[in-house]
C-alpha positions in Angstrom: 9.3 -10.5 -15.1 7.8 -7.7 -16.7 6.5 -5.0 -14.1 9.1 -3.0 -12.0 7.9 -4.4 -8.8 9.0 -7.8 -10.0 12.6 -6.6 -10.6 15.4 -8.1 -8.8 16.4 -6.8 -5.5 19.3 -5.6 -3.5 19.7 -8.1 -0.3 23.5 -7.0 0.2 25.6 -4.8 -1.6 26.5 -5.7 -5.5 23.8 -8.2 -5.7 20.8 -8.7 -7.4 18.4 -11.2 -6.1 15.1 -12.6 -7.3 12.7 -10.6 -5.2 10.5 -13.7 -4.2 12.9 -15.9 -1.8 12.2 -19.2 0.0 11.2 -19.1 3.8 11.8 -22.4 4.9 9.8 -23.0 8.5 7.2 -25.1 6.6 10.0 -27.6 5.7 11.0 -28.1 9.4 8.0 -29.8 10.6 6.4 -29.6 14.3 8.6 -28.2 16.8 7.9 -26.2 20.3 10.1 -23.4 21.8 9.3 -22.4 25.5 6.2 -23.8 25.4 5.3 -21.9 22.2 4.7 -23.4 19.0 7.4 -22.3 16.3 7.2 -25.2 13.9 4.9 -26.2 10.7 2.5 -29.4 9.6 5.0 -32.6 8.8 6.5 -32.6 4.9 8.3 -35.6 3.8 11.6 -34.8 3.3 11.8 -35.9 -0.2 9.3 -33.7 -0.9 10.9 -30.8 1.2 14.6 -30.9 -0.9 11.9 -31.4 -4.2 10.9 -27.7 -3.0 14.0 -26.3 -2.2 15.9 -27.6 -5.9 12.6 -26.4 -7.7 12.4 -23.1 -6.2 15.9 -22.5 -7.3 15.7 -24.0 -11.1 12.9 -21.5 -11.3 15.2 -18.4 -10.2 15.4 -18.3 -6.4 17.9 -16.8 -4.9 17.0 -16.0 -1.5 16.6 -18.8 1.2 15.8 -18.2 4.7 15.9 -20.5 7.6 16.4 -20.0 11.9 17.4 -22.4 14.4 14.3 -22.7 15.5 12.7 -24.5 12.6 12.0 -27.7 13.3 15.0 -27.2 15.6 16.9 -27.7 13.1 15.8 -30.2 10.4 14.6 -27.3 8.4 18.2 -26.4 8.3 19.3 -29.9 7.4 16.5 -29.9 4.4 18.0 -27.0 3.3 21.7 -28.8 3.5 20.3 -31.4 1.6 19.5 -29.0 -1.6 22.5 -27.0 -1.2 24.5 -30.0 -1.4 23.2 -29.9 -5.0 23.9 -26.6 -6.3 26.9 -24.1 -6.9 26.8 -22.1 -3.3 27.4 -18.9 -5.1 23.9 -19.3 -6.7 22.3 -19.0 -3.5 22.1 -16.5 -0.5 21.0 -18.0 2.7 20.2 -15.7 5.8 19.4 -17.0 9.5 17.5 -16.0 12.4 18.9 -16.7 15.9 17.8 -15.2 18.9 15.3 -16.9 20.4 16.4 -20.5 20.8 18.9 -20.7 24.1 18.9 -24.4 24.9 20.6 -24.9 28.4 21.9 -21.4 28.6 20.9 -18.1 30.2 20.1 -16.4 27.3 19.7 -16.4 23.5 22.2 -13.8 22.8 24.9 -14.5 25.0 28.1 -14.7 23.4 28.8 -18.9 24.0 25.0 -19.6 22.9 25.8 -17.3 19.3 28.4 -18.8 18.6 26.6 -21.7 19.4 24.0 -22.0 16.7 26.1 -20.2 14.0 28.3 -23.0 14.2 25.2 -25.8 14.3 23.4 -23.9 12.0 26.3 -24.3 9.3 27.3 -27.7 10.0 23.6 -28.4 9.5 23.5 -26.5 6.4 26.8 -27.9 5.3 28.7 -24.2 4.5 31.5 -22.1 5.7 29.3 -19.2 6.0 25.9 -17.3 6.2 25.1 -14.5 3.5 22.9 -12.7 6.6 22.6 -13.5 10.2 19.5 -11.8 12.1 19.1 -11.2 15.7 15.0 -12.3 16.1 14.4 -9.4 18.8 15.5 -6.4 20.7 15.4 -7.8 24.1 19.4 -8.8 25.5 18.3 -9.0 29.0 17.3 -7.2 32.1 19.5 -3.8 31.6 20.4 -5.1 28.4 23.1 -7.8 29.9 24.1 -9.3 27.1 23.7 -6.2 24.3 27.9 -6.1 24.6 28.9 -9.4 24.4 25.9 -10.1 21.8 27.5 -7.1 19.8 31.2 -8.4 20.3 30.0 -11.7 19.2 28.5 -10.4 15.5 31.3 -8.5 15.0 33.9 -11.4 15.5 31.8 -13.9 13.5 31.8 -11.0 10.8 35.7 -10.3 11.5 36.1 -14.6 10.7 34.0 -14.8 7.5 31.7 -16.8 9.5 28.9 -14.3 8.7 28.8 -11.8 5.6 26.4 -9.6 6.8 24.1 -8.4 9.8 20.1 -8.3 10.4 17.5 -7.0 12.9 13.7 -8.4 13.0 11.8 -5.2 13.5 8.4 -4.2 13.3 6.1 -2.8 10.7 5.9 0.7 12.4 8.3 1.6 14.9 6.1 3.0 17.7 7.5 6.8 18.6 7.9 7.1 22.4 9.4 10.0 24.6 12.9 10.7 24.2 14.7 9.1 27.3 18.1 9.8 28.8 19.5 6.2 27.9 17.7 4.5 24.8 18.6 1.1 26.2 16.6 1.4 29.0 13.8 0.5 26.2 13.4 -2.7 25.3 10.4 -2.9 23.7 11.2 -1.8 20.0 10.1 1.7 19.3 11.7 4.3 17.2 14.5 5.5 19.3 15.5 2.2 20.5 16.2 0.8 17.2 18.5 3.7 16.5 20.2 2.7 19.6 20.6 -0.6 18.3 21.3 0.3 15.0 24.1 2.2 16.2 25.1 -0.9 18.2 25.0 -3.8 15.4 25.0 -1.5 12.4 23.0 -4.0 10.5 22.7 -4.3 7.1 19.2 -6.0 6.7 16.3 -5.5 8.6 13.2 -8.0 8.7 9.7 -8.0 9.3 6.7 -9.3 9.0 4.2 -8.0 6.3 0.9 -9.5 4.8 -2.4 -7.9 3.4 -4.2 -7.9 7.0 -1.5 -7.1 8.9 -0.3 -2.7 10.0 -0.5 -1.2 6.5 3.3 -0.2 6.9 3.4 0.2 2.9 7.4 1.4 1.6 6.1 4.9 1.1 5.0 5.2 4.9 7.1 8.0 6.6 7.6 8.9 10.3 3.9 9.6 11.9 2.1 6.9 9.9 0.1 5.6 13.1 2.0 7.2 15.5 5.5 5.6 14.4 8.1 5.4 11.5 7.7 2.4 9.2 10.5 0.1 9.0 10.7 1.0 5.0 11.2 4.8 6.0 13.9 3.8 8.8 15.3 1.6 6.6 15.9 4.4 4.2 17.3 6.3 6.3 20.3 4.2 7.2 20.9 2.5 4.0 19.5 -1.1 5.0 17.9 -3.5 2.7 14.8 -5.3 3.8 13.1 -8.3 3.8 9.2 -9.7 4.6 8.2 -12.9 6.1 4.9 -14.0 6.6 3.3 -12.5 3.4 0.7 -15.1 3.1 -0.2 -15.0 7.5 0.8 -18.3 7.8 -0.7 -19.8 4.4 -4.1 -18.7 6.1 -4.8 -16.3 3.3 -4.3 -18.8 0.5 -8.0 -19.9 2.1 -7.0 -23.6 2.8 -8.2 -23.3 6.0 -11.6 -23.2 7.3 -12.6 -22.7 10.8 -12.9 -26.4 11.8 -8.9 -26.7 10.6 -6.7 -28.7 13.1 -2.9 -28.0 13.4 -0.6 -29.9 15.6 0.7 -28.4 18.9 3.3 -27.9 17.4 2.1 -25.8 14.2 2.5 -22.1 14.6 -0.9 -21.8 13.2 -2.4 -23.5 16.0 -2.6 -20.0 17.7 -5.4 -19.3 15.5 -8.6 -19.4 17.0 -11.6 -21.0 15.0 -13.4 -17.0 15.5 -10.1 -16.3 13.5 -9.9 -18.9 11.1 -13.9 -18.3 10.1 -13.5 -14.3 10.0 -10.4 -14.8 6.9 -12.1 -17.6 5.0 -15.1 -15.9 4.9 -13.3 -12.7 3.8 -11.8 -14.1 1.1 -14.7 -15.0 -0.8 -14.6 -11.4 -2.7 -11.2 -12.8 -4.0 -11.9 -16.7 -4.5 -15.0 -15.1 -6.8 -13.1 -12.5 -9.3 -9.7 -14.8 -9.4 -10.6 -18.5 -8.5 -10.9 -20.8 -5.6 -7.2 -22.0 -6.5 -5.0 -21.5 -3.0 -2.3 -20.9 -5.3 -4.6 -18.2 -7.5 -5.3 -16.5 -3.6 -1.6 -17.1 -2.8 -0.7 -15.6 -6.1 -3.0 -12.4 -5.5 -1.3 -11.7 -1.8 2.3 -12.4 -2.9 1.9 -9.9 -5.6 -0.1 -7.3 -3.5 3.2 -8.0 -0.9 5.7 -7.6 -3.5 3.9 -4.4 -5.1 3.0 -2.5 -1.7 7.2 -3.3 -0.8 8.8 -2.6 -4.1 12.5 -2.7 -2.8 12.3 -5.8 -0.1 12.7 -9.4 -0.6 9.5 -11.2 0.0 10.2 -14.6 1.7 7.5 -17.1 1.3 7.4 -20.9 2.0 7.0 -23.7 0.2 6.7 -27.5 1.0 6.1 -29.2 -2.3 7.7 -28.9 -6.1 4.1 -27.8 -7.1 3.9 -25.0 -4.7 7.5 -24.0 -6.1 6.4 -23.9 -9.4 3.3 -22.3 -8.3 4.6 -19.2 -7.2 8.2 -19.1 -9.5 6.8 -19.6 -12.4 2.9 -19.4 -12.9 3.0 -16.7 -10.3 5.4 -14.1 -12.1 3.6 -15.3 -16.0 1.9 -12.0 -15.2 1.8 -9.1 -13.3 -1.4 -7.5 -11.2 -3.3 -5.0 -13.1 -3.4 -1.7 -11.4 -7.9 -2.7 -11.1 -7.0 -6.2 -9.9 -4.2 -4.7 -7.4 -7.3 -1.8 -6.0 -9.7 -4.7 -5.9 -7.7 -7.1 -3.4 -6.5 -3.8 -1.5 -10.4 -2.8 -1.1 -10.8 -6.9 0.0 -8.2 -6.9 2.4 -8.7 -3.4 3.6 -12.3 -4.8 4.4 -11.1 -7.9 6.1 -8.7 -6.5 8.5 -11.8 -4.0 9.3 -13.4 -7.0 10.7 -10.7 -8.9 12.6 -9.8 -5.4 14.2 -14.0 -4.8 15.4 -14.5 -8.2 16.3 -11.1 -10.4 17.2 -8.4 -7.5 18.3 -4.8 -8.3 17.1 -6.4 -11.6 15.1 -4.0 -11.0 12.1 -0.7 -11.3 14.1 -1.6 -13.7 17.2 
């Protein structure tokens, strides 16, 4: 690594970590939650732990899985590879939170401790480096913010979990100052200072990519009407992470309009109006770096990784190629400061066009 942005970065305290990690819903296959598709196109599972033990010859540190991922086979891919290496090589962090199976609600206490305790007999370890809640919403009145709060901090008290994190968005929208910050559910600005008071997390999580909110790590409070997760995360000493830097693999520009994704894909929410406005975006990029998916995939991880120059950017992988793709070709070389103005002039240009013709396209 040569160029500061590609420097390793803090995930918890007193560690380094390679600041590309491994998100690992593409390795879980199809798999519906509430009627909602949560899931990925099918991998064979050789191929999946071929990934995984790739990614981490190559320097991954960082992998990042949910109980929602294939409903769990993600998690037992993941097993699979960690079976193979020294568990102190690896940091893994979870998302729960919006997976309640029989029970009332995601976050109640019984259905936390729950999938922690699935998640690591699926994974095969004795504890998580970070678990993340997936949302702000405990309930009508918030219900189950106690008990969701008791629960984190006993799992931390046990060894269970090292560390806390929050899913947040981009930009924090600023809202009036009410009497009792719980009474808003909805994730603005105030309410995740509630929250953060609450959990005291040490991560946050959200998703970034070139098309979606340009909340960039310099953006302070006001920057469209809200704080940025990278200025809020400042300000209480959290590190952060980014999922979703390539929107789904759709801006690699594998995917035309006439693409077909299972019902059980999270990219079947794409429209074909959205799937023909990106391609044909991209074809600025395909012609000054090559119609390679993994030279376009290259282009938007770095652009990710340069834009957020202190958060891990967590991007998936299905295949050893893809691994060595982004590991090792990616980081041979950094972006040049014209290359990096060219794809922000692309992009810039492309989310100009889903926001005048499909509204909210980018993040469906």
């Amino acid at each position: 690594m040569t160029a500061s942005y590609l420097s390793p970065r803090r995930l918890v305290a007193g560690r380094d970590e390679h600041p590309l990690g491994v998100g690992c819903r593409p390795i879980g296959g199809p798999a519906t939650n509430e009627g909602r598709p949560v899931g990925w196109a099918r991998v064979a599972d050789s191929s999946a732990v071929d990934a995984l033990l790739r990614a981490h010859a190559l320097g991954a540190t960082v992998f990042d899985t949910s109980d929602v991922y294939g409903l769990g086979h993600s998690q037992r891919q993941l097993g699979r590879m960690l079976a193979q290496v020294p568990r102190a090589s690896v940091r893994i962090t979870c998302t729960v939170g919006t997976y309640k199976g029989t029970g009332q609600h995601a976050c109640s206490s019984l259905n936390l401790f729950r999938q922690v305790e699935q998640t690591q007999e699926n994974l095969g370890v004795k504890h998580l480096d970070v678990l993340v809640l997936a949302h702000a919403d405990f309930g009508p009145r918030d219900r189950y913010l106690d008990e969701a709060r008791d629960t984190l901090q006993a799992l931390r008290d046990s060894g269970d979990v090292a560390a806390i994190g929050m899913r947040v968005p981009g930009i924090l929208p600023a809202s009036p100052v009410a009497s009792d910050p719980s009474a808003d559910r909805w994730g603005s600005q105030p309410r995740y200072d509630f929250l953060f008071e609450q959990f005291n997390p040490q991560v946050l999580s959200t998703a970034v990519s070139p098309l979606g909110p340009q909340a960039g790590h310099t953006a302070a409070a006001g920057t469209e009407g809200g704080e940025s997760v990278f200025s809020f995360a400042r300000r209480h000493d959290a590190a952060t992470m980014i999922h979703e830097p390539l929107l789904h693999g759709l801006l690699t520009g594998k995917y035309g309009p006439h693409a077909a994704f299972s019902p059980g894909d999270v990219r079947s929410r794409y429209s074909p109006a959205n799937l023909e406005i990106i391609d044909r975006g991209l074809e600025a990029l395909r012609s000054r770096f090559g119609t390679d998916p993994q030279a376009l995939a290259r282009i938007a991880l770095h652009y990710c990784l340069r834009r957020c120059p202190d958060s891990i950017v967590l991007t998936g992988i299905s295949s050893p190629e893809q691994a060595e793709a982004n590991y090792f070709a990616g980081f041979n070389s950094e972006l040049t400061d014209d290359d990096y103005a060219f794809a922000e002039s692309t992009y810039a240009a492309l989310r100009d066009e889903l926001s005048r013709q499909v509204p909210s396209a980018a993040t469906p």
